[in-house]
Structures are given as structure tokens and as C-alpha cells.
N, C-alpha and C positions, 0 to 999 in steps of 0.2 A: 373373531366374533361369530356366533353360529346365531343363524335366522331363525325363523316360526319350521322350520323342515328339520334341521339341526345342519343343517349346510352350511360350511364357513365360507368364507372369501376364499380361502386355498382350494376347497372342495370345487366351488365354482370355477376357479381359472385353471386348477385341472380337469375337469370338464370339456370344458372349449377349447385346452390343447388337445384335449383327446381326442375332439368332433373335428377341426382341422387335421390333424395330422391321420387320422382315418380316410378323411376322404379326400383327401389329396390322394391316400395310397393306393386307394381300390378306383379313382377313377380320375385323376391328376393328368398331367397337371392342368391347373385350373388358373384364373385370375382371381384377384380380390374382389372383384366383385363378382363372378360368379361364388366365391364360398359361400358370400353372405345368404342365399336362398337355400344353398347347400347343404348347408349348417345350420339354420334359423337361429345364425346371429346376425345381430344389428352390425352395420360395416364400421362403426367407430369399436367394437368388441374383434370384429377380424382385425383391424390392422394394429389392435394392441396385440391380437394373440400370434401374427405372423412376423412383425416385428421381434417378438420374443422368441419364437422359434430362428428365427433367421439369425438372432444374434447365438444361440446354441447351436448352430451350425447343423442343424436339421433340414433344414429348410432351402433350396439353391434356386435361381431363375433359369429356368428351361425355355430360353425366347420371348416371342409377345405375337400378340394378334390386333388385327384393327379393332378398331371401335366405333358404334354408329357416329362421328364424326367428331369427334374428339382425338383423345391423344391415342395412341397404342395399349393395350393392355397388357402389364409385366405378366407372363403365366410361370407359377409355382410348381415344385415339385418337391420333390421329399428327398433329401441325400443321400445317395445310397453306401461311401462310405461313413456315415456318423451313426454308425452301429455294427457289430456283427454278432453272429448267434451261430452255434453249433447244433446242429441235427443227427440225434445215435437213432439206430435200429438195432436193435438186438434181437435178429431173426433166427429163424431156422436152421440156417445153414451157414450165414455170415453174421459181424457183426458190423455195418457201414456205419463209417464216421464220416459227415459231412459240414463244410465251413461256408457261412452265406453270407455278403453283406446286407444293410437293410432294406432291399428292394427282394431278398431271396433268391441272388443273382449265386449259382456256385463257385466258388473261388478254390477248393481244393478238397481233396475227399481220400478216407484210406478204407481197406478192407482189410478184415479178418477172417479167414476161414475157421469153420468151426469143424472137430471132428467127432470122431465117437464120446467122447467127454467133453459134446459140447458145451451142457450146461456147469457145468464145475463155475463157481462164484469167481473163485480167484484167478480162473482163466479170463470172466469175462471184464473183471476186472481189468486187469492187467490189460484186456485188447482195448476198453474205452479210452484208458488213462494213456498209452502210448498212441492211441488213434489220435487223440484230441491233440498231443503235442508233436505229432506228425503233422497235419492240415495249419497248423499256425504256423509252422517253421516253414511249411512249403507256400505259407501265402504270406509270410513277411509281417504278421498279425500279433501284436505283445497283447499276450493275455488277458489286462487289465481293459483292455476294446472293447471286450466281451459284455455281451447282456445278458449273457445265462447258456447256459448246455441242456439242451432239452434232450430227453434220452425216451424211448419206448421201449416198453419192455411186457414179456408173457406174464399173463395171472393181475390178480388184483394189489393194485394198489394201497395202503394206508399209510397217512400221515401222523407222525405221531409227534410231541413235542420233542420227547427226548433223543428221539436217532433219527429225526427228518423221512425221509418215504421208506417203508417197507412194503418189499414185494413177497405176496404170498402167491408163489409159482406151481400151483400143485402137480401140473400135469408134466411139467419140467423139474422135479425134485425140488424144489424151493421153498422151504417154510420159513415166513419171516424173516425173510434176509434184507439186513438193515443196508440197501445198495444205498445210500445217500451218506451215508457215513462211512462206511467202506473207501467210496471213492475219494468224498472229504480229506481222510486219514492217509491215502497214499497220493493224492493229485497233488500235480505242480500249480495248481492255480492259485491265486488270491483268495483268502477269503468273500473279499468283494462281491466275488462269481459266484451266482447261483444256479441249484440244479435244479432240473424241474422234471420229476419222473411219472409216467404215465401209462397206461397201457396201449401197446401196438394198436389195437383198435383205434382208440382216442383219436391218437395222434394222424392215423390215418382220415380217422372221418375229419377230424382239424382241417387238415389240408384241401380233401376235396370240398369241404364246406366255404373255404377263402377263395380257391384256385381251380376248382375241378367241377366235377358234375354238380354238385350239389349246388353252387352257388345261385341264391334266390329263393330257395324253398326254404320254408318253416319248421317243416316236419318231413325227417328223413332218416332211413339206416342207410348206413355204409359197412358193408359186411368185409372183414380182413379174411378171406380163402387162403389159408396158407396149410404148413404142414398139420394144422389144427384150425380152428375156425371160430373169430368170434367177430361181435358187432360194434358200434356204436349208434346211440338212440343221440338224434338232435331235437327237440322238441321248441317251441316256445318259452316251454318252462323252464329248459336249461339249453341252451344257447349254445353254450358252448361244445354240448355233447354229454354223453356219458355213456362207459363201458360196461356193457351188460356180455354176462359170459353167456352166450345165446350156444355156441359147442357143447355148453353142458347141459340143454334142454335134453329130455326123456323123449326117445322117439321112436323104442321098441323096447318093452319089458320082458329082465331077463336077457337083452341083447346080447352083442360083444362086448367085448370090457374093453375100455377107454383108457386111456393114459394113464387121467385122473383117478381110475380104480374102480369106477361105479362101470354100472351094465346099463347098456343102450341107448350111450350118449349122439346128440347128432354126429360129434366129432369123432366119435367110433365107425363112421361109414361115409363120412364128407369132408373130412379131413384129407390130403394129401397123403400123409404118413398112412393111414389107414384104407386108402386107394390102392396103392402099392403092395400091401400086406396083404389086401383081397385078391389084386392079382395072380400075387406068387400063390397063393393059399392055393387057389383053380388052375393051375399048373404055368403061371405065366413068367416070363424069364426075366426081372430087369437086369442092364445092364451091372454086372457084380463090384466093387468096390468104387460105385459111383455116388456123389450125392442125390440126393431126392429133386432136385430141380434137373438134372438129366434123366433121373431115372423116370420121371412124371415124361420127359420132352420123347423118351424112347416107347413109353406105351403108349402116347399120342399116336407116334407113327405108326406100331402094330396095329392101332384101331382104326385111321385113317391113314392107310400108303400113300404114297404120294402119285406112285406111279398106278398101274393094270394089275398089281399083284391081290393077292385076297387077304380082307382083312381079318386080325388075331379074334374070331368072333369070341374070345375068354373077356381080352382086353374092352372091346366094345361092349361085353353087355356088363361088367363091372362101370364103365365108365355111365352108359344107360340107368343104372341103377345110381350111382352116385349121382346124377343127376335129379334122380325124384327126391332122392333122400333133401340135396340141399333146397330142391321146391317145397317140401315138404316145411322143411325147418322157415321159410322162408313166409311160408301161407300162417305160419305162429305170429311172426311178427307183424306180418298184414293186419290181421285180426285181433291186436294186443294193442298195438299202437297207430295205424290207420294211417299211412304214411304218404307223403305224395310219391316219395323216388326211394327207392333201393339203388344202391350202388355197391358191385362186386368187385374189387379189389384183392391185394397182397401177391404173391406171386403164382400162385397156383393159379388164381381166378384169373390172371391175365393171360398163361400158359393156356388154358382149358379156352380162356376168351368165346369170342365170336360162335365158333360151332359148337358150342355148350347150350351158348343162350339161350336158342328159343326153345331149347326141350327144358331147362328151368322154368323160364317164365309161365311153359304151357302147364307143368305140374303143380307150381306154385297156384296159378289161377284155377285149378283144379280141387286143390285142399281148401283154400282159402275161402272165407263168407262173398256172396256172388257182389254186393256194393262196394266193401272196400276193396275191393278185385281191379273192378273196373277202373278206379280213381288211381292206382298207384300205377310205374311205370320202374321196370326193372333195367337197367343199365350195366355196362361194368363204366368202373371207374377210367377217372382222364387223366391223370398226373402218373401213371406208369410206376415202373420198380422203387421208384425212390421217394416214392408219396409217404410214407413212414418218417422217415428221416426231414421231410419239409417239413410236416406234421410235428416232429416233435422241435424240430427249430422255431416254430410258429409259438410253442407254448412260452419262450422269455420274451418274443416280439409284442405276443398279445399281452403281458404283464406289462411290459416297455410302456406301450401305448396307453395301458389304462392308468399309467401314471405319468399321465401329460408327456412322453417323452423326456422324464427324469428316471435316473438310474436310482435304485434304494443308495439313501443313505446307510453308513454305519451303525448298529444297534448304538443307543448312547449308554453308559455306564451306570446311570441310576435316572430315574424319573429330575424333569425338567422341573423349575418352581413353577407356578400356577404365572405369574406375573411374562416369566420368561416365554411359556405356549403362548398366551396371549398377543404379545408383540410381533409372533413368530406367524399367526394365524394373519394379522393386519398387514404385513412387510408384502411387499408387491414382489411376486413370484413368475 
């Protein structure tokens, strides 16, 4: 039966699984009676919805505490085997496959190197599909556990009815490539398993928004610095984030040509791949038949030795430059969306880290309008190389949870009768 809101009773009691099993997770465990203020439900609504949880084996006691003179308080906590979710990153140079239980605890992980044909479809296929049935087999884990595969991946995203997510990859040769169906068609999994595909931005700002820097702020980018460079916007308006291809902003007309094919994208001069390229271009050496995550770690050292020797002054004023460039790109977003925290992230960003920073921050508050300058604060990211792959294991966790801690059912075969929803809406869930 739906209310004056259009709310049913189901609507409501997944609700209140949702608001418990949230906040047990981000700040657990807890007692019953502390949910009830935690939650702003009434304690005869907690100990229907903790019961019910407890009996779906969500739910476990983690000890007790006193209580001002009464009994002991049972404190709750959320089980961390009664779910597991896989985390892909389809980076740069790898493709990680990671296995988490419900607390996001790793329990097994594989890697795929990628080479000169990294992006080929049916390579990356093939590394998801034996990734994912590598990390089950090495953690003892029957597929049907599962709460979904969350995968990150370059270029934008679209969901369509008929071939589930397409990714349109332009900068990695990818038009329309129907990755949800692909893997569908060749995976060992159950149908049951869902995939949930997103872009590396996303899924990186996901993460630090649950578990990293960002957590508490409203309004934030989390920038993915990798072999290319894009963001994610978290706003009020959308919560959960959203991937804006900020790499392919204009930030010199007539520039370098980009990946993507257009001139004078930011990612043509603050990209890693195109750090690298400026080097060699000004005479500079990297290491020859290395990946870009050495070859980035080897012009570190030319531009800061370690030791008394002098530095590669090629290396340092490219690195100089690249650094205005991503202040630059950075003072757009200030003044576009007026943010409290930037957070730098991916693997470059955390390479470049520390002695990067403050000549960003100083160019960025340089471009940028002088108020919202002041208000925002630029970081690198907390959750380190494998913030991608949490990030995209987060997207079946978050789905999990917004549905009380029920796995989807089976699509059913035709529409229910009217009399049948109805009784189905009434039955205590």
C-alpha cells in the first residue's frame, strides 16, 4: 500500500535497513540504543530492523559496553563475510583485479600487465574475466557471494537498455564498446552477478569520498593524475559524484594535439604520457623499453637527485611547467564549481606527490577568482594506488545498501497481477 508520498511499507522498511546498516558501517559498532538517535528511529523501529538484519546474517555482536546502571549494552557491527564485491581498474599500464569482503577488507587480487596493445578490447577482456576467476579461486569464494563487479574504466560512460554500459574511450581508441556485454557473453559468472561500470575518475572520487580525504565535505573534485587526467565533481546535487572529462578542457589554442585528437587539451601537457613526450622532445632520455610508471619515477630522479649531483635542468623545467599547466586546469574548476577540497590522486599524482604540491596549489590560487581561492584546499589523495579498484568495488556495495541489504531478485518473466504486488507490498520484509 503506498502513502500520501507514494511510499510503501517495503519502501519504508528498506529505508531503515539502509539508515542502520550505513551507520553501523561508517561508524559501528554501535548499541541499540545508541542507533535510535543515530538513525532517527524510534527504538521499537531499531530492534525490528536489527533483528531482521541479524537474522540475514548481516549483522554480528562485536562485545558490549556498560551502561549507566543497568544491564551491559550488546554493540553491533556489520559482518564482514555476508557479502563480497570485486574491484577492476583498467589503468594505464595494468589491469588490477581486486576481491573485498563487506567491510572492504582485501582478501585476494591479481594483476595484468598491459603492453604496447594495451587497449585492444579483447585483451582487456580476457584480463578481467581470468582476473576475477583468479581472486575467487585464490580466496575460496563461489561466485554466487558475489554482489556485483564493479570495474573502472577510461572515457565516458553510457547505459543503454539493449547492451548494458558502453564505454566510449576516445583517447584509448574505443568507440562504443559494448564492455558489459562482452564480459556478460564470455564470464564464468551467474547471471545473478552484476556489473557495475564506471569511469576511473568515479570510481576513484567514490572512494575517497567513503574512506579518504574527502570524507565530510559536500562539495569536492577529486582529480585522477594518471597517464591522462580527469576528475570527478561531488556536489550536493549529486552525491554520489559525477565524471567530468576535465583533461579535455581547452587550455591553449592551436596547442599539442591530445590523444583525443583535438589541440590544446589540458591533457596534452599534464598528463603523464605527455610529461614524458615533452621530455624526450627537449632532449631528455627515459629509461627505453620501460613502462610509464618507471619512466615518470626515472625523470623524478633527473630532476631531483638524490644525492650532490646536478639536476637534469630539461627534466625540472618540463616538470615546472607541467605543474602550472595542472594549476592552471585546476583554477577552472575552482571557479566553475567552488569547491571546499581538491583531491590529487591516480598514479602519477601520487608519484609527482609531496614536492609537486605546493607549486600547484601556488599556480592554481594564482589563475583562479581571489574568494573561491581562498575557501578551497588542495590535497593529494589518502587511499594510495589501489583507490580505483576500492572505488569501483564500492559501486555494488553502494547499490547493496540502498537496497536494505537485499541482493536484486531475478527479473520475473511477465508483469505480476495487481492483487499479487499488493500482498507482496503488505508481507513484512
Amino acid at each position: 500500500m503506498a502513502g500520501r508520498n507514494g511510499r510503501t511499507v517495503r519502501d519504508l522498511r528498506r529505508a531503515n535497513r539502509t539508515a542502520v546498516l550505513q551507520r553501523l558501517y561508517f561508524d559501528g559498532p554501535l548499541s541499540r540504543f545508541e542507533l535510535g538517535p543515530a538513525t532517527g528511529l524510534s527504538s521499537g523501529s531499531v530492534s525490528n530492523v536489527v533483528a531482521d538484519l541479524v537474522a540475514d546474517g548481516l549483522l554480528e555482536e562485536a562485545g558490549s559496553v556498560d551502561s549507566d546502571g543497568g544491564r551491559p549494552r550488546t554493540l553491533l557491527r556489520v559482518a564482514p563475510g555476508s557479502g563480497h564485491m570485486i574491484g577492476v581498474d583498467v589503468g594505464e599500464t595494468r589491469v588490477r583485479v581486486e576481491l573485498f569482503d563487506l567491510t572492504l577488507t582485501e582478501l585476494a587480487r591479481a594483476e595484468r600487465p598491459l603492453t604496447q596493445q594495451r587497449y585492444d578490447v579483447e585483451v582487456i577482456v580476457g584480463h578481467i574475466r581470468d582476473g576475477v576467476a583468479e581472486v575467487l579461486a585464490d580466496a575460496g569464494i563461489a561466485p554466487e557471494q558475489l554482489l556485483g563487479v564493479g570495474i573502472g574504466v577510461p572515457g565516458i560512460v553510457e547505459r543503454t537498455p539493449e547492451r548494458g554500459a558502453v564505454v566510449h574511450g576516445q583517447t584509448i581508441g574505443w568507440d562504443a564498446v559494448p564492455l558489459e556485454a562482452l564480459l556478460r557473453s564470455t564470464s564464468r559468472l551467474p547471471d545473478t552477478v552484476r556489473y557495475f561500470i564506471d569511469n576511473g575518475a568515479k570510481t576513484l572520487g567514490q572512494a575517497e569520498m567513503w574512506f579518504g580525504g574527502g570524507r565530510g565535505a559536500h562539495n569536492a573534485v577529486v582529480v585522477l593524475f594518471g597517464s591522462g587526467v580527469g576528475a570527478c565533481l561531488v556536489t550536493p546535487e549529486v552525491e554520489n559524484g559525477r565524471a567530468v572529462e576535465w583533461g579535455h578542457l581547452t587550455v591553449r589554442v592551436r596547442g599539442r594535439r591530445c590523444r583525443c585528437g583535438a589541440l590544446g587539451c589540458l591533457e596534452a601537457y599534464a598528463g603523464a604520457e605527455s610529461l614524458l613526450d615533452r621530455w624526450r622532445e627537449e632532449g631528455g632520455r627515459p629509461p627505453e623499453g620501460t613502462d610509464e610508471e618507471t619512466a615518470l619515477t626515472a625523470m623524478l630522479a633527473a630532476a631531483y637527485p638524490a644525492d650532490d649531483s646536478a639536476a637534469d635542468p630539461v627534466a625540472l623545467a618540463v616538470l615546472e611547467e607541467t605543474a602550472e599547466y595542472l594549476g592552471a586546469g585546476l583554477s577552472d574548476l575552482i571557479n566553475l564549481f567552488q569547491p571546499e577540497r581538491i583531491l590529487i590522486g591516480g598514479w602519477a599524482g601520487l608519484q609527482l606527490g609531496t614536492r609537486f604540491l605546493p607549486a600547484v596549489r601556488r599556480h592554481a590560487a594564482s589563475y583562479a577568482l581571489r574568494h573561491p581561492a581562498e575557501k578551497v584546499t588542495i590535497d593529494l589523495g589518502r587511499l594510495g594506488p589501489d583507490a580505483v579498484t576500492v572505488g569501483a568495488a564500492i559501486l555494488p556495495l553502494a547499490d547493496f545498501f540502498a537496497r536494505g541489504g537485499r541482493r536484486p531478485e531475478p527479473a520475473p518473466e511477465g508483469p505480476h497481477p495487481a492483487w499479487r504486488t499488493a500482498l507482496e507490498e503488505r508481507s513484512p520484509h
